[in-house]
PQR file with spaces between the fields and no chain letter, atoms N, CA, C, O and H, PARSE charges and radii, in Angstrom:
ATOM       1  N    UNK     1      -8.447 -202.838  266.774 -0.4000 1.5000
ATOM       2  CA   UNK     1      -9.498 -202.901  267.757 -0.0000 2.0000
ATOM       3  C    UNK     1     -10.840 -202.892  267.034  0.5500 1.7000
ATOM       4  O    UNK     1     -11.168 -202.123  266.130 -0.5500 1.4000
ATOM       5  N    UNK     2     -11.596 -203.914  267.603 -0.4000 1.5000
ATOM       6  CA   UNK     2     -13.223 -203.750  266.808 -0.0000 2.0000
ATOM       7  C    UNK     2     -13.756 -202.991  267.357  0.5500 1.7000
ATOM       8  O    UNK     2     -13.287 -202.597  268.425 -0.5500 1.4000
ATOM       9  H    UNK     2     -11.330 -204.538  268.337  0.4000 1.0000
ATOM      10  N    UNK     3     -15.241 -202.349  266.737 -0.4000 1.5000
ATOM      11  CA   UNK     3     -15.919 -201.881  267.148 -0.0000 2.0000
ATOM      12  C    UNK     3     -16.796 -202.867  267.559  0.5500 1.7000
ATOM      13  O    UNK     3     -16.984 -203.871  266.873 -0.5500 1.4000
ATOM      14  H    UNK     3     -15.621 -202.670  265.870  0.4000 1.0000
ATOM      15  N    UNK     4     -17.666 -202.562  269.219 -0.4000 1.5000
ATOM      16  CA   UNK     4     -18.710 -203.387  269.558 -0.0000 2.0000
ATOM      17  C    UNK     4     -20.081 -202.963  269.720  0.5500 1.7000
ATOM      18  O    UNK     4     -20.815 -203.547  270.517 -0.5500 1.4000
ATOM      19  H    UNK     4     -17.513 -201.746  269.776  0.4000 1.0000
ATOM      20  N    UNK     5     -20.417 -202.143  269.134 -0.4000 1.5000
ATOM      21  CA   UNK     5     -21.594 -201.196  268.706 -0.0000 2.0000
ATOM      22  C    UNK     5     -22.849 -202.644  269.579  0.5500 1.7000
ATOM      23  O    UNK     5     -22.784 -203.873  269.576 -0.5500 1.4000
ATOM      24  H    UNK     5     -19.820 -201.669  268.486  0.4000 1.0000
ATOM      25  N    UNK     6     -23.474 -202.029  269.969 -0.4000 1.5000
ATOM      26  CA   UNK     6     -25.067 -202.832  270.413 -0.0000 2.0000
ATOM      27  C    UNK     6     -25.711 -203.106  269.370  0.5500 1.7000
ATOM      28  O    UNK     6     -25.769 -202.395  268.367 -0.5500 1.4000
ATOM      29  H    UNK     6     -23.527 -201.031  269.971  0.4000 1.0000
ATOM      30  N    UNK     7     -26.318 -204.316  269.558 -0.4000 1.5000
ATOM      31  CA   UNK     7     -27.259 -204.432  267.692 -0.0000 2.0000
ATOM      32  C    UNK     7     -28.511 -205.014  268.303  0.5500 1.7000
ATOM      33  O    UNK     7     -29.225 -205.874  267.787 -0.5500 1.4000
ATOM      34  H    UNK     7     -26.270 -204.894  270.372  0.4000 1.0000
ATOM      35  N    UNK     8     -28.717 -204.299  269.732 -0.4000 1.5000
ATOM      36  CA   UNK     8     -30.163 -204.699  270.253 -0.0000 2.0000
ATOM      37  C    UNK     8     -30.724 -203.270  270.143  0.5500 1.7000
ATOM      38  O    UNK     8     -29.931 -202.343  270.305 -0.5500 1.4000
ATOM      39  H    UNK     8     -28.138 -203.600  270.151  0.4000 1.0000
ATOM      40  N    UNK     9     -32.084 -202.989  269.869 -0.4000 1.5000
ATOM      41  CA   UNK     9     -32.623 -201.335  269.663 -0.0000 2.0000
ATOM      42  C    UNK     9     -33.061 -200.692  271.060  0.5500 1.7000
ATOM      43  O    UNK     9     -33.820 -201.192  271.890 -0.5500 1.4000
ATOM      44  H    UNK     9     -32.729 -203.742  269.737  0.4000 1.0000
ATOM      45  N    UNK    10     -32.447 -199.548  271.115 -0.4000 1.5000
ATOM      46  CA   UNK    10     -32.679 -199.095  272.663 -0.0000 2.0000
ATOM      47  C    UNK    10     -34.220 -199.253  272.846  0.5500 1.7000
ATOM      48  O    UNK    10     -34.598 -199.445  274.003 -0.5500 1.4000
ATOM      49  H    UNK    10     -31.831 -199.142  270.441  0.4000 1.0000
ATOM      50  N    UNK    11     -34.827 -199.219  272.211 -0.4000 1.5000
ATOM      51  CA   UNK    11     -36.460 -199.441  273.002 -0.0000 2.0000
ATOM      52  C    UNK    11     -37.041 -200.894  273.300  0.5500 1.7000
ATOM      53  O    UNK    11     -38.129 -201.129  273.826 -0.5500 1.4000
ATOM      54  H    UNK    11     -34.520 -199.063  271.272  0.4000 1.0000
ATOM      55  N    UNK    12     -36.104 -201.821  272.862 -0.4000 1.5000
ATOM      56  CA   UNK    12     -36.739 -203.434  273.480 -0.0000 2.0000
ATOM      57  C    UNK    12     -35.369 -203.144  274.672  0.5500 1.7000
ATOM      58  O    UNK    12     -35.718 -203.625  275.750 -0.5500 1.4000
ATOM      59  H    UNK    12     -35.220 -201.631  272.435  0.4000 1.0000
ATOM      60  N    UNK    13     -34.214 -202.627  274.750 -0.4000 1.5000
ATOM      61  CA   UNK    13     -34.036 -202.409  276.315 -0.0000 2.0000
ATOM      62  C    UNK    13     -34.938 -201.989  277.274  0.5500 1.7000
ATOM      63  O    UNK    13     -35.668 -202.626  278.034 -0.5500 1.4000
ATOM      64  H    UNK    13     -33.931 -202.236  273.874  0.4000 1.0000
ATOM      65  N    UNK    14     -34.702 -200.424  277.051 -0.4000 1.5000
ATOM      66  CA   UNK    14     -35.830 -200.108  277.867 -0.0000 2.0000
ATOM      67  C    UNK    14     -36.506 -200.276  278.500  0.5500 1.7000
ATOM      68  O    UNK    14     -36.633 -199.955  279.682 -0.5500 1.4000
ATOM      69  H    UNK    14     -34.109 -199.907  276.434  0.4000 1.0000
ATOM      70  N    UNK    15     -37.652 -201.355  277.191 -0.4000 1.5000
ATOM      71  CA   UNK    15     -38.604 -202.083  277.565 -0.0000 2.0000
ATOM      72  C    UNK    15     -38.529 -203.360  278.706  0.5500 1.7000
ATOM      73  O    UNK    15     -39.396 -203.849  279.429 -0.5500 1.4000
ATOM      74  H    UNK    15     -37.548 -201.616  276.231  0.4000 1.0000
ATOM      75  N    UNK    16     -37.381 -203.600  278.557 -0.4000 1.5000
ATOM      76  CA   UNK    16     -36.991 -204.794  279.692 -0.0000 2.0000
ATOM      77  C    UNK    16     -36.646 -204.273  281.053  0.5500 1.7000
ATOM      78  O    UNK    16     -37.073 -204.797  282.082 -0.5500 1.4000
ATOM      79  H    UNK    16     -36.676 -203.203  277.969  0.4000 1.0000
ATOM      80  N    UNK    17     -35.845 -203.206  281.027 -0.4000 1.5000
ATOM      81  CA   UNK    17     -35.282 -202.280  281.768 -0.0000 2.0000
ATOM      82  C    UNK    17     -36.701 -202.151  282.900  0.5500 1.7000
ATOM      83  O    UNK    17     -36.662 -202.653  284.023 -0.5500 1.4000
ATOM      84  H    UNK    17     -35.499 -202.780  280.191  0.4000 1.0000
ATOM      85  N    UNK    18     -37.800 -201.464  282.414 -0.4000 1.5000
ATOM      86  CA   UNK    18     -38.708 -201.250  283.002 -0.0000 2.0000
ATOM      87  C    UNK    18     -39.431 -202.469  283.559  0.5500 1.7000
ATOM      88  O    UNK    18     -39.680 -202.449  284.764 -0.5500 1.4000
ATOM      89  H    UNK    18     -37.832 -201.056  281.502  0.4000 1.0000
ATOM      90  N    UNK    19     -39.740 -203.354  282.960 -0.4000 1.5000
ATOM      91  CA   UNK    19     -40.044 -204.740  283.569 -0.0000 2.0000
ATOM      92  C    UNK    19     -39.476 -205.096  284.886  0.5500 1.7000
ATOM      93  O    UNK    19     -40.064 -205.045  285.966 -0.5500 1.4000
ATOM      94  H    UNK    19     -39.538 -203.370  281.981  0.4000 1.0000
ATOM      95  N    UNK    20     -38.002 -205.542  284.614 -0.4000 1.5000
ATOM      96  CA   UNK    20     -37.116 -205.548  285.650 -0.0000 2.0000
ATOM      97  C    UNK    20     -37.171 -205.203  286.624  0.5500 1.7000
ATOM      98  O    UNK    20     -36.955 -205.858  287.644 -0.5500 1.4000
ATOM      99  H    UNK    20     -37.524 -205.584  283.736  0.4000 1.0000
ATOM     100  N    UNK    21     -37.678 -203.336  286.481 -0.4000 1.5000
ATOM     101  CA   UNK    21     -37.550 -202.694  287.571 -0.0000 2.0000
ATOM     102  C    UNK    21     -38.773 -202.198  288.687  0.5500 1.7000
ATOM     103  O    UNK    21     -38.802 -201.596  289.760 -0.5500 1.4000
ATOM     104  H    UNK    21     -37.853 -202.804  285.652  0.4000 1.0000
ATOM     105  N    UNK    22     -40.003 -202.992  287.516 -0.4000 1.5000
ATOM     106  CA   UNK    22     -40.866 -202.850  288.090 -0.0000 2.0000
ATOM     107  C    UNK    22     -41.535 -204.006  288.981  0.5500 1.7000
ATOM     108  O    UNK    22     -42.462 -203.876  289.781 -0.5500 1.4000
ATOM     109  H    UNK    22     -39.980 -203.481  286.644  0.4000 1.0000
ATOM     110  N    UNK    23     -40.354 -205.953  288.412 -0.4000 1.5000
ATOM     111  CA   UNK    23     -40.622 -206.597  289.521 -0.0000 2.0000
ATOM     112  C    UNK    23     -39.497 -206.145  290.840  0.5500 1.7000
ATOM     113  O    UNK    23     -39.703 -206.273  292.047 -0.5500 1.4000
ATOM     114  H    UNK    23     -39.600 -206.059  287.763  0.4000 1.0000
ATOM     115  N    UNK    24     -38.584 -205.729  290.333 -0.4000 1.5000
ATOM     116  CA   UNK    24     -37.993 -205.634  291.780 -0.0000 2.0000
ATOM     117  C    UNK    24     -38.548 -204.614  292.553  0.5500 1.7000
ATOM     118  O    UNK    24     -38.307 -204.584  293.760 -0.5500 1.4000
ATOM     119  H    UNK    24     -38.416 -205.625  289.353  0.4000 1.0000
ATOM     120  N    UNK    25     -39.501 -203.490  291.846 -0.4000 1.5000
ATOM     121  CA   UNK    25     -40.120 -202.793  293.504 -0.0000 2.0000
ATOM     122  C    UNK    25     -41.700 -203.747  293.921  0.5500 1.7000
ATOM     123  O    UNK    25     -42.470 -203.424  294.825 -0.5500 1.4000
ATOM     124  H    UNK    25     -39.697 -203.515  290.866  0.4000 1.0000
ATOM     125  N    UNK    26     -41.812 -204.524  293.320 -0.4000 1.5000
ATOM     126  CA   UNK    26     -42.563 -205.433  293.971 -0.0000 2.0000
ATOM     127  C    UNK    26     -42.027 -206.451  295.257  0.5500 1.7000
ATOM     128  O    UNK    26     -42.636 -206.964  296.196 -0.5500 1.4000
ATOM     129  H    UNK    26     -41.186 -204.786  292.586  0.4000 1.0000
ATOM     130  N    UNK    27     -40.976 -206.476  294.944 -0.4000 1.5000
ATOM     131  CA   UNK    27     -40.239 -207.358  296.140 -0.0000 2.0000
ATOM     132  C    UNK    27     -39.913 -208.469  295.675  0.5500 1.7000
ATOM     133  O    UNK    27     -40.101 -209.345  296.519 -0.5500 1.4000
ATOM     134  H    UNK    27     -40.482 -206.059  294.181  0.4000 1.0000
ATOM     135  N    UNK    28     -39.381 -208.982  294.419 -0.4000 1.5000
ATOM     136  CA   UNK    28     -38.871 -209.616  293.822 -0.0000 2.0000
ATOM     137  C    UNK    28     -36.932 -209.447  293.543  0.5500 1.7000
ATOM     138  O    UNK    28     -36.378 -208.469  293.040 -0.5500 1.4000
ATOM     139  H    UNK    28     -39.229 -208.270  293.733  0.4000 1.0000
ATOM     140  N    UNK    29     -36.213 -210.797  294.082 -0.4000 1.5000
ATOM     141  CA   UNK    29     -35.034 -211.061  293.646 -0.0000 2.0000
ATOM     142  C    UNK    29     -34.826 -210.459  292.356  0.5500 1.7000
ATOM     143  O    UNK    29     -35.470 -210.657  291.326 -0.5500 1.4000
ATOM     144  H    UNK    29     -36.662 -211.592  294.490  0.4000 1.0000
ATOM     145  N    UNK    30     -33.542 -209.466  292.603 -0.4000 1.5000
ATOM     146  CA   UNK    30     -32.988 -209.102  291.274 -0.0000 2.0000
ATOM     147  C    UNK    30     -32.662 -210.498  289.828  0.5500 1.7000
ATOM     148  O    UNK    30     -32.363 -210.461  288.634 -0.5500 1.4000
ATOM     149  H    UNK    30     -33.018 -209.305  293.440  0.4000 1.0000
ATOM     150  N    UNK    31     -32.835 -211.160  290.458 -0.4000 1.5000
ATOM     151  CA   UNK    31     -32.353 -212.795  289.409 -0.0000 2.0000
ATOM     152  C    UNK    31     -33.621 -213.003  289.084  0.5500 1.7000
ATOM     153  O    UNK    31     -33.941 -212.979  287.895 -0.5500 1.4000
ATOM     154  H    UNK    31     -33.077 -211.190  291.428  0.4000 1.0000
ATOM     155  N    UNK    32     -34.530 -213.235  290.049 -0.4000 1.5000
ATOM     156  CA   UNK    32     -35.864 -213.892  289.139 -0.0000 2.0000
ATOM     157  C    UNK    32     -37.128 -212.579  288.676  0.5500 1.7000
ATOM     158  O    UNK    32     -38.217 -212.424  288.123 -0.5500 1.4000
ATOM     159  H    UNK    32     -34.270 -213.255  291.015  0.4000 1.0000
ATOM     160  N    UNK    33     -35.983 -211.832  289.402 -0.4000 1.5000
ATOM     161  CA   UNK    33     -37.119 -210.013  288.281 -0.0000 2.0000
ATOM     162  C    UNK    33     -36.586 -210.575  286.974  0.5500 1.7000
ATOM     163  O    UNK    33     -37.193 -211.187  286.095 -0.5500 1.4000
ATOM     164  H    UNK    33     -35.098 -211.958  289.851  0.4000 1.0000
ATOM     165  N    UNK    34     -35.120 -210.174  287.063 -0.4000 1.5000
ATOM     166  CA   UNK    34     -34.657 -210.870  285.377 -0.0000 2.0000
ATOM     167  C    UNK    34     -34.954 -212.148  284.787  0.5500 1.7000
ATOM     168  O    UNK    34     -34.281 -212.285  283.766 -0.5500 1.4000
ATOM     169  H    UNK    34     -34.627 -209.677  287.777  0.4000 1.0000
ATOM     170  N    UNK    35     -35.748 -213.215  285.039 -0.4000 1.5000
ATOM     171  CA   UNK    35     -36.005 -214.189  284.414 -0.0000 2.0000
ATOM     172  C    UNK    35     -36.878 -214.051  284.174  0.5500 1.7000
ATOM     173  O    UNK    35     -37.185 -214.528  283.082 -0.5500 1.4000
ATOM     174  H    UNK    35     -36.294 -213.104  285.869  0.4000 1.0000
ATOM     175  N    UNK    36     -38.009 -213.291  284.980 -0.4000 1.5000
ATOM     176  CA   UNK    36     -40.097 -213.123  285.302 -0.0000 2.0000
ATOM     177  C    UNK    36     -39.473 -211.926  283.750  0.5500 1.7000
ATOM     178  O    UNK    36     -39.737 -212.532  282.711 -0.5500 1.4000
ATOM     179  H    UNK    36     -37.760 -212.903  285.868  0.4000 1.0000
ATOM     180  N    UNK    37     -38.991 -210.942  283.527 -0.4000 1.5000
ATOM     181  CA   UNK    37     -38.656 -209.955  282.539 -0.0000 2.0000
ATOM     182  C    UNK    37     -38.609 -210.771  281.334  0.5500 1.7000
ATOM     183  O    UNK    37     -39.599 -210.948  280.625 -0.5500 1.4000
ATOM     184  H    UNK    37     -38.777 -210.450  284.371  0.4000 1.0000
ATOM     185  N    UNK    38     -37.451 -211.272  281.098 -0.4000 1.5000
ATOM     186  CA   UNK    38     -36.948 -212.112  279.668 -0.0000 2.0000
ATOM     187  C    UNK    38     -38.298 -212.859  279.282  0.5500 1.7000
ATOM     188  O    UNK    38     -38.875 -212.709  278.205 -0.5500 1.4000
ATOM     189  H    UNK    38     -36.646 -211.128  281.674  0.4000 1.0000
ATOM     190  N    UNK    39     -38.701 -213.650  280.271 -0.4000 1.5000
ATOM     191  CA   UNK    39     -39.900 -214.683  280.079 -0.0000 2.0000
ATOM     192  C    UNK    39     -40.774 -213.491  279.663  0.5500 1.7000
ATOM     193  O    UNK    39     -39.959 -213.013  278.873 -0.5500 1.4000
ATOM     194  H    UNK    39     -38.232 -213.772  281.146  0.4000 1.0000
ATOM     195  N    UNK    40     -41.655 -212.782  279.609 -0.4000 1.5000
ATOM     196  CA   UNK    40     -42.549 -212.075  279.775 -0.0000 2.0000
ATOM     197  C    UNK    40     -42.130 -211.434  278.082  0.5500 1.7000
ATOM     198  O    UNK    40     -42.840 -211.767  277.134 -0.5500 1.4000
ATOM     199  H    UNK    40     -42.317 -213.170  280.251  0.4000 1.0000
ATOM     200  N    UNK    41     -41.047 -210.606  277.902 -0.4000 1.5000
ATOM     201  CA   UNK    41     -41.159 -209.890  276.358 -0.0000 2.0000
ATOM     202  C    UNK    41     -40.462 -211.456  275.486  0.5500 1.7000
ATOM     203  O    UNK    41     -40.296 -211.108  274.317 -0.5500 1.4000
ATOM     204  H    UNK    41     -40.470 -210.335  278.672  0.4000 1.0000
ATOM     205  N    UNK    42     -40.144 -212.559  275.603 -0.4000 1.5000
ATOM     206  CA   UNK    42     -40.245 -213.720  274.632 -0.0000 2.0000
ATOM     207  C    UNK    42     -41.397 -214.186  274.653  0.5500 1.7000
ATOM     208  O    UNK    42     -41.648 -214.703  273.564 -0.5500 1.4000
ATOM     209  H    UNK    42     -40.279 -212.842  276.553  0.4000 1.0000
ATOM     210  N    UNK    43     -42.301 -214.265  275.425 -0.4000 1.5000
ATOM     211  CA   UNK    43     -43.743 -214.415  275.117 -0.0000 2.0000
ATOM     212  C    UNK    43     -44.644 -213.604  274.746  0.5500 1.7000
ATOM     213  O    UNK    43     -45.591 -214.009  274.073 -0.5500 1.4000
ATOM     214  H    UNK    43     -42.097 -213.845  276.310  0.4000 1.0000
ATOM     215  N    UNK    44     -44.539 -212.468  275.067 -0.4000 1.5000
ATOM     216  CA   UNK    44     -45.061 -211.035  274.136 -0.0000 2.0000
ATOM     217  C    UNK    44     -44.924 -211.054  272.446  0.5500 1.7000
ATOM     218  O    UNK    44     -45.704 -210.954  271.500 -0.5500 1.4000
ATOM     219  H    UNK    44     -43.770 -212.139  275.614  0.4000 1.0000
ATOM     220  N    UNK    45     -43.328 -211.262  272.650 -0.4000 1.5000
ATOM     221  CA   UNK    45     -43.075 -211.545  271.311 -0.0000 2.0000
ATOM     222  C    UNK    45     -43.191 -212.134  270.689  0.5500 1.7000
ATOM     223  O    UNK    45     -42.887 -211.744  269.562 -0.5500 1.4000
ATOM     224  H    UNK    45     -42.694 -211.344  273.419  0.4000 1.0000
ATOM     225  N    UNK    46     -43.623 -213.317  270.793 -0.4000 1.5000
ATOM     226  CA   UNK    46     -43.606 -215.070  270.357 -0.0000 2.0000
ATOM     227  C    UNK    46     -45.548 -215.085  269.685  0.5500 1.7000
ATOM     228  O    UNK    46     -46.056 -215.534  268.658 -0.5500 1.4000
ATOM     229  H    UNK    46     -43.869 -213.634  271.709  0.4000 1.0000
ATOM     230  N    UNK    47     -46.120 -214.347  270.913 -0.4000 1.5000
ATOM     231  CA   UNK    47     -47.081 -214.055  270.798 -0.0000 2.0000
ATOM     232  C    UNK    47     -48.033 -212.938  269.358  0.5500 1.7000
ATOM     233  O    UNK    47     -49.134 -213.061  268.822 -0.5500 1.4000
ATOM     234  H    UNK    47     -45.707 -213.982  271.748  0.4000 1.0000
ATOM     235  N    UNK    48     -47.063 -212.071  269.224 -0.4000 1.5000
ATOM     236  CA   UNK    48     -47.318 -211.030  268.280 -0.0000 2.0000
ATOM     237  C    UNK    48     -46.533 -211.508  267.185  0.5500 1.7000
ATOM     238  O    UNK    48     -46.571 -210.563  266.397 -0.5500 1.4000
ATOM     239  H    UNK    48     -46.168 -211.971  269.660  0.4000 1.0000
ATOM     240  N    UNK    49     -45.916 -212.318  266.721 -0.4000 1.5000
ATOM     241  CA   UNK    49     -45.427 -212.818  265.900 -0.0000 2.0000
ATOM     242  C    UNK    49     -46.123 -213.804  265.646  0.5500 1.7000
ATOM     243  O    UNK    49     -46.284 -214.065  264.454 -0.5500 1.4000
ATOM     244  H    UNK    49     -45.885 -213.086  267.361  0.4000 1.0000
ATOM     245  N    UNK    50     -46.674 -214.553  266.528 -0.4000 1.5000
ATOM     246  CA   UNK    50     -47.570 -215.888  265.751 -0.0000 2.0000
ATOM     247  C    UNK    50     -49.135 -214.966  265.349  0.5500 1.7000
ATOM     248  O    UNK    50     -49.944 -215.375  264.517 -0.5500 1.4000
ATOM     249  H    UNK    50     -46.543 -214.341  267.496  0.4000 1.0000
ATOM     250  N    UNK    51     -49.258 -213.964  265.974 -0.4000 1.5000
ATOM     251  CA   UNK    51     -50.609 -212.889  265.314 -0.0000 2.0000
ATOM     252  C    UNK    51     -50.144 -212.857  264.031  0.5500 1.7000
ATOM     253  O    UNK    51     -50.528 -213.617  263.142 -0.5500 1.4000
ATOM     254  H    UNK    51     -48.600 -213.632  266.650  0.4000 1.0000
ATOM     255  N    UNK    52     -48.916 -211.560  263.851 -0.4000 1.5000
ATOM     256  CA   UNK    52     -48.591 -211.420  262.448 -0.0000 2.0000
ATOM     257  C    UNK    52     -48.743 -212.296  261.383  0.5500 1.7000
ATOM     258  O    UNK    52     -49.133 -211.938  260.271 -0.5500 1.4000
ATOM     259  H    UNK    52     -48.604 -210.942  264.573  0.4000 1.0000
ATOM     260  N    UNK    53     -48.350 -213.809  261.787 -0.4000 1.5000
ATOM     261  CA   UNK    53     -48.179 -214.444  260.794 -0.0000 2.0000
ATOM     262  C    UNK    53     -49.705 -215.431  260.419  0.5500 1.7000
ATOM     263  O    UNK    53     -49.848 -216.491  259.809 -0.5500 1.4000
ATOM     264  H    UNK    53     -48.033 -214.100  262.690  0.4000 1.0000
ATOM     265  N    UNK    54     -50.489 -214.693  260.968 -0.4000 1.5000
ATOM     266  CA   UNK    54     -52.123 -215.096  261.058 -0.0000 2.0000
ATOM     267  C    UNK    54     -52.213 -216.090  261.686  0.5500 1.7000
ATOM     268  O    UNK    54     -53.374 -216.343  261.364 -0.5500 1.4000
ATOM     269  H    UNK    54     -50.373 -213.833  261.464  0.4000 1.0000
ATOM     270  N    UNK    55     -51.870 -217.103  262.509 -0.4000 1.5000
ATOM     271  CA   UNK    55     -51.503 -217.985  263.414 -0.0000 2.0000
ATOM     272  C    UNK    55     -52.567 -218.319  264.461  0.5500 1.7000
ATOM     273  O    UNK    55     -53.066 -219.393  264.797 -0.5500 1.4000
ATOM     274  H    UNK    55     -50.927 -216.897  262.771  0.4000 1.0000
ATOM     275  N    UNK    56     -52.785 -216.871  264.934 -0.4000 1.5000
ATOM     276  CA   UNK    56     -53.674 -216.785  265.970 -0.0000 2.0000
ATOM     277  C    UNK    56     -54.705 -215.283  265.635  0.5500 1.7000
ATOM     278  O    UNK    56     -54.232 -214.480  264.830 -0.5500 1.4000
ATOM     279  H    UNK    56     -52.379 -215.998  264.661  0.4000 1.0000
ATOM     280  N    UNK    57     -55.956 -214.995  266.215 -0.4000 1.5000
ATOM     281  CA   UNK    57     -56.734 -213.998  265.703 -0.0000 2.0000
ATOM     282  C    UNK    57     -56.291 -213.103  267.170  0.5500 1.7000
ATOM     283  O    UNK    57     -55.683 -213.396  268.200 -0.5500 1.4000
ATOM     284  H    UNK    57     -56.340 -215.647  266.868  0.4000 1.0000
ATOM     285  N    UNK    58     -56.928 -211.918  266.656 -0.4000 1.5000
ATOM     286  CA   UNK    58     -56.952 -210.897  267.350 -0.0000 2.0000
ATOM     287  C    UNK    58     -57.264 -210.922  269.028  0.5500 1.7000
ATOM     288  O    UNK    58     -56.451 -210.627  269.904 -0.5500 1.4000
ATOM     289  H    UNK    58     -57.422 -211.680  265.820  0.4000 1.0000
ATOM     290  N    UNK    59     -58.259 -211.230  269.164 -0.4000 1.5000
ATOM     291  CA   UNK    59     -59.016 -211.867  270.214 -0.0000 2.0000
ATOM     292  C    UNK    59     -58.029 -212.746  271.193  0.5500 1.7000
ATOM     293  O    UNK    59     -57.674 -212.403  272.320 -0.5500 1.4000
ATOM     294  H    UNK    59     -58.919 -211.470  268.452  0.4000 1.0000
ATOM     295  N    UNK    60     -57.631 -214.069  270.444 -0.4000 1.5000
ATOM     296  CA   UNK    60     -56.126 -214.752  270.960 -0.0000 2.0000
ATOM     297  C    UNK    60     -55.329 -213.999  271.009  0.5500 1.7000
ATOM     298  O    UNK    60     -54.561 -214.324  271.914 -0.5500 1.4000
ATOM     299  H    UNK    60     -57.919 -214.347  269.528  0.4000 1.0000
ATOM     300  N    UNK    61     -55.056 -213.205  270.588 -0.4000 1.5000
ATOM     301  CA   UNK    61     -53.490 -212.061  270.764 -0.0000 2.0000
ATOM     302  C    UNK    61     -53.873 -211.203  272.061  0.5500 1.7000
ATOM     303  O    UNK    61     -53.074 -211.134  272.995 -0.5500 1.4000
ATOM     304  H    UNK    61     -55.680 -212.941  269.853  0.4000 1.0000
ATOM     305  N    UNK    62     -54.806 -210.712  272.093 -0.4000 1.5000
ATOM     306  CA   UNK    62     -55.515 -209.465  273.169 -0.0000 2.0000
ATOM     307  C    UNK    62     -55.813 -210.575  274.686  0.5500 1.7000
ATOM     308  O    UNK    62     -55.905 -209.976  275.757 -0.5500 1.4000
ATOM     309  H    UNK    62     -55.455 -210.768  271.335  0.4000 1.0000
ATOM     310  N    UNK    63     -55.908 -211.666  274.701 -0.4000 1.5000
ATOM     311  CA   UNK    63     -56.583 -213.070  275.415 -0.0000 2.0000
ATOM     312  C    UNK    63     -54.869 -213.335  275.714  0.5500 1.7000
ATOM     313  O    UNK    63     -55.000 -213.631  276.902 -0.5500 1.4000
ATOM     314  H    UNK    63     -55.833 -212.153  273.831  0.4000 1.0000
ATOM     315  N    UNK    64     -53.863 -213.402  275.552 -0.4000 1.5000
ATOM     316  CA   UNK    64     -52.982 -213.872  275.734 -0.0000 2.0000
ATOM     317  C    UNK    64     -51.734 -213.142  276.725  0.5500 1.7000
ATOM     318  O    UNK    64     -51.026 -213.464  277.679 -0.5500 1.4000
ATOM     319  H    UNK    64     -53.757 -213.162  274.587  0.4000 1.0000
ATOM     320  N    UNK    65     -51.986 -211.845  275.756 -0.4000 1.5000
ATOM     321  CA   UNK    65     -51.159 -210.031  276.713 -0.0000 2.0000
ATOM     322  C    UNK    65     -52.273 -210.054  277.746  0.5500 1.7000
ATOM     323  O    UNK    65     -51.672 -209.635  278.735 -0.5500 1.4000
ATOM     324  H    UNK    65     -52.561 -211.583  274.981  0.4000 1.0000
ATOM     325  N    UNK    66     -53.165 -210.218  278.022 -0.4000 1.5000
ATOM     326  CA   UNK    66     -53.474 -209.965  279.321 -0.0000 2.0000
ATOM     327  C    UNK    66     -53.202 -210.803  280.423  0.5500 1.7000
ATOM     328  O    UNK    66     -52.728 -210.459  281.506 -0.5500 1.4000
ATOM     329  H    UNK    66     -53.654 -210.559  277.219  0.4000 1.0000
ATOM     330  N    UNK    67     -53.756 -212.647  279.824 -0.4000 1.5000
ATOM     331  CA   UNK    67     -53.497 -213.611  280.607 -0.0000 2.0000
ATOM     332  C    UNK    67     -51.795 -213.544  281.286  0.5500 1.7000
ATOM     333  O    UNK    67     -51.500 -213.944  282.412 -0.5500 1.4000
ATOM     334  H    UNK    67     -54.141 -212.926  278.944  0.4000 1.0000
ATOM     335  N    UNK    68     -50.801 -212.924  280.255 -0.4000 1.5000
ATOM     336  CA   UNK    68     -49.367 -212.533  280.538 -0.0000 2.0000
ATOM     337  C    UNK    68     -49.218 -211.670  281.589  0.5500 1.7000
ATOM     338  O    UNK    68     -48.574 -211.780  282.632 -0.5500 1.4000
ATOM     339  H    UNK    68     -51.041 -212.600  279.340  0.4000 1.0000
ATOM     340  N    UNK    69     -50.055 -210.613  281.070 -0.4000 1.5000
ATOM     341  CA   UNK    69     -49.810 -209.368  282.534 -0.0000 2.0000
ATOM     342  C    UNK    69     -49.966 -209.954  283.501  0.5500 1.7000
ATOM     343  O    UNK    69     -48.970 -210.043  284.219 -0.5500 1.4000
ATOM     344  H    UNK    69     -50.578 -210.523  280.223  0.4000 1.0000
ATOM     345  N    UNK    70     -51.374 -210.684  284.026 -0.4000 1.5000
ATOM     346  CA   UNK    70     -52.022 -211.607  284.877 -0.0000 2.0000
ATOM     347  C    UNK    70     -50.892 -212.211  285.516  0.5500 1.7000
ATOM     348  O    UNK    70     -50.603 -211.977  286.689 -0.5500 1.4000
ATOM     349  H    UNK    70     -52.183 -210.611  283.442  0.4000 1.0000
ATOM     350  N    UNK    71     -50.372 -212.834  284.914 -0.4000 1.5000
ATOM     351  CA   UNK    71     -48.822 -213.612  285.313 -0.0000 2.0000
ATOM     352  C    UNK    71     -47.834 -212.453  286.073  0.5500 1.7000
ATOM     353  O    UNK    71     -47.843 -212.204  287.278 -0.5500 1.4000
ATOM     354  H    UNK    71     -50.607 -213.024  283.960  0.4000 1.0000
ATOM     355  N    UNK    72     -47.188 -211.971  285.291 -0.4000 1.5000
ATOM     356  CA   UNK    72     -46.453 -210.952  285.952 -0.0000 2.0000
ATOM     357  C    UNK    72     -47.003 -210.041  287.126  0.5500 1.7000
ATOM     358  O    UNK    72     -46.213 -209.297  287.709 -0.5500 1.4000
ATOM     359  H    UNK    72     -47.181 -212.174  284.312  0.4000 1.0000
ATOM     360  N    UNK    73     -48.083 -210.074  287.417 -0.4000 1.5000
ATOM     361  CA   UNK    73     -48.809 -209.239  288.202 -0.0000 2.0000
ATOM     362  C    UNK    73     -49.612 -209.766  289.240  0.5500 1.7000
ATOM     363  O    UNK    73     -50.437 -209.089  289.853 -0.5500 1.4000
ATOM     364  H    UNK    73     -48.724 -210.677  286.944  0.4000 1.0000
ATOM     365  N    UNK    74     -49.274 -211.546  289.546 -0.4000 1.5000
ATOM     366  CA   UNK    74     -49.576 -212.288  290.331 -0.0000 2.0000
ATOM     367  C    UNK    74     -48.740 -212.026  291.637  0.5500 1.7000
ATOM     368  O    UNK    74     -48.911 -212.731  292.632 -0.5500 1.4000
ATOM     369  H    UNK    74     -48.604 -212.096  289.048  0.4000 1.0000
């Protein structure tokens, strides 16, 4: 029998976890809470990764997490 240990880190759950749960008490479908979620930390991420890699400046990084929230919070 294998072991199937998780090799995702409990705090980018979490982090989704809470997303999720915070479009569905908005009144959002459990399906498109979970898609508005996924979409939202791959662009977070996509986002802070093209910072890291000097890509984009600070300003664009801070200009981008908000325009995101903006989204989710439409």
């Amino acid at each position: 029998m294998h072991d199937l240990a998780c090799t995702v880190a409990a705090d980018v759950v979490d982090k989704e976890v809470t997303i999720f749960a915070d479009c569905v008490a908005r009144g959002f479908t459990p399906l498109r809470s979970e898609i508005m979620a996924a979409y939202y930390v791959a662009e977070r991420d996509a986002t802070a990764e093209a910072f890291d890699r000097g890509l984009i400046t600070q300003a664009e990084l801070e200009s981008k997490h908000a325009a995101l929230a903006c989204q989710l919070l439409a």
